[in-house]
Every structure is written in C-alpha cells, then in structure tokens.
C-alpha positions in Angstrom: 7.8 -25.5 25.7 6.5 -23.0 22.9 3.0 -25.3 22.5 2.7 -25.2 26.4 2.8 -22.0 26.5 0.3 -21.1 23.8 -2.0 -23.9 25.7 -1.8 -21.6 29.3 -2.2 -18.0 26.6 -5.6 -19.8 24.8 -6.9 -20.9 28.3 -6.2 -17.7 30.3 -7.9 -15.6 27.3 -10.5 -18.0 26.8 -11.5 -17.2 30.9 -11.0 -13.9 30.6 -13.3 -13.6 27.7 -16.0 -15.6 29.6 -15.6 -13.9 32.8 -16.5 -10.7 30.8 -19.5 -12.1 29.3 -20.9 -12.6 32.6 -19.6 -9.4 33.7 -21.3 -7.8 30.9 -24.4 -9.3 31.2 -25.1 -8.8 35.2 -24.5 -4.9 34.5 -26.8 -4.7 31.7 -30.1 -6.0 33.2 -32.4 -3.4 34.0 -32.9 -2.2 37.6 -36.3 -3.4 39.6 -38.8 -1.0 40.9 -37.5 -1.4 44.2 -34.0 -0.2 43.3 -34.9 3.5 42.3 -36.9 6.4 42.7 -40.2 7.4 44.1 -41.8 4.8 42.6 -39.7 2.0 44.3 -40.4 3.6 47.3 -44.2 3.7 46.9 -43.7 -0.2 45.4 -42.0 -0.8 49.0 -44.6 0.9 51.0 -47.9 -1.0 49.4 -45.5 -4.5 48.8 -46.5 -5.5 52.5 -50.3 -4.8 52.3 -53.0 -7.4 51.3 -54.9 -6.4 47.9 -57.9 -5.5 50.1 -55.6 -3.3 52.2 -54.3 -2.1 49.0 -57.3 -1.1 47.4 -58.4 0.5 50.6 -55.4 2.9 50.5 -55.8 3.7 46.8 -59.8 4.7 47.5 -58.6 7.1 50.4 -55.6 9.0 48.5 -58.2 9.4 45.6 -60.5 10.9 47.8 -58.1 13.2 49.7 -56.4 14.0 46.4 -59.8 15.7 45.4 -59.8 17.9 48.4 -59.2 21.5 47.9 -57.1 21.8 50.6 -55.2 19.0 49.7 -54.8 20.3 45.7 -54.0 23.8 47.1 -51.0 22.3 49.2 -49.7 20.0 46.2 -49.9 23.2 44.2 -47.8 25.3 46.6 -45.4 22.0 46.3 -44.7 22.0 43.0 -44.5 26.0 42.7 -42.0 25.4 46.2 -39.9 22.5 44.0 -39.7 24.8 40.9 -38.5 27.6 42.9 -35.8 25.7 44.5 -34.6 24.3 41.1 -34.5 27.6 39.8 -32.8 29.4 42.8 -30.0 26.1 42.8 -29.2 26.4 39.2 -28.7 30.0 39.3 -26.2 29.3 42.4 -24.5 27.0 40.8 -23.7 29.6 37.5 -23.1 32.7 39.8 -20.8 29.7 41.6 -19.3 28.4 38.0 -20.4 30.3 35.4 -18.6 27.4 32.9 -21.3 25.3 33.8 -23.9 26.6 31.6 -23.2 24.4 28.8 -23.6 21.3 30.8 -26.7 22.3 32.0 -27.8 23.2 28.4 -27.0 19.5 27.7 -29.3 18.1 30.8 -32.7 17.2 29.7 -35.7 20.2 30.6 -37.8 18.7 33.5 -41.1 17.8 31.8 -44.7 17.3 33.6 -45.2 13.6 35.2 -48.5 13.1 33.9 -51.1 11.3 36.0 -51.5 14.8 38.3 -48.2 15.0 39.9 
C-alpha cells in the first residue's frame, strides 16, 4: 500500500510540475502590438489598409504634421497633457500626502522621440 501510494504522490507532482511549466511559459511571452497602447491602436487602424492605402495615409499625416496650425495645436496638446499630470499628482498628495514616496519611485515621463 505504501509503494501505491508513493506511485499516485510521484504522478500527481510530476503533473503539477508540468502544468506549471506551461503555466509559466504562456505568462511570460511578450504581448503583441495589438494588445497595448497607442501604438496597437495605430497597428489596428492601418492593419486593414492595402500598402498603397498605407502609404497614402503616411504621405498626408506628414504633410499636415508640417502645418503650422497643425504644430501649434499639438503644442497646446502636450502643454494641455502636462498640465493635467501636474494638476492630478498634486491632487492626489493634497488627497494622500503618504503618497509622495511612491510617486518618487514611478519613473519621470521622458520625451517620445520621433516629434510626439
């Protein structure tokens, strides 16, 4: 009866030991493009057009990119987006002023590159 029971132990570790390998190994692998961010969602949106149609819509953002008006409004973004993080984290100190050394530990927000 003793063997027997060693025999069911080894199997049911021996599974559980493999089931966590897989486990493991399906959480580990790196999200696609389409899973996250702005970039997923701009992957999305151009996924369904041919490379013509692609390269068509890539000519007319770089051109309306250059436009004054258009760099003025993307300026008046980014000033807008840097206000708002600033008025939120000083919120959420005069709301919990304990806070301050997780938000020391949070990364600064760098520029994107590529003109964003």
């Amino acid at each position: 009866m003793l063997k027997g029971m060693n025999t069911k132990m080894l199997v049911t570790i021996l599974a559980a030991t493999a089931a966590l390998q897989f486990s493991t190994t399906a959480w580990s692998q790196e999200p696609d493009a389409d899973d996250y961010g702005r970039r997923g969602a701009r992957h999305r949106m151009l996924a369904n057009l041919s490379p013509d149609e692609r390269a068509k819509f890539r000519a007319a953002h770089r051109q309306a990119m250059s436009d004054p008006a258009v760099q003025a409004a993307k300026d008046r973004q980014r000033q807008a987006a840097r206000e708002f993080r600033d008025l939120k984290r000083s919120r959420m100190l005069q709301a919990d002023p304990t806070i301050q050394p997780i938000l020391d530990k949070m990364p600064a927000r760098r520029g994107r590159g590529r003109g964003r």
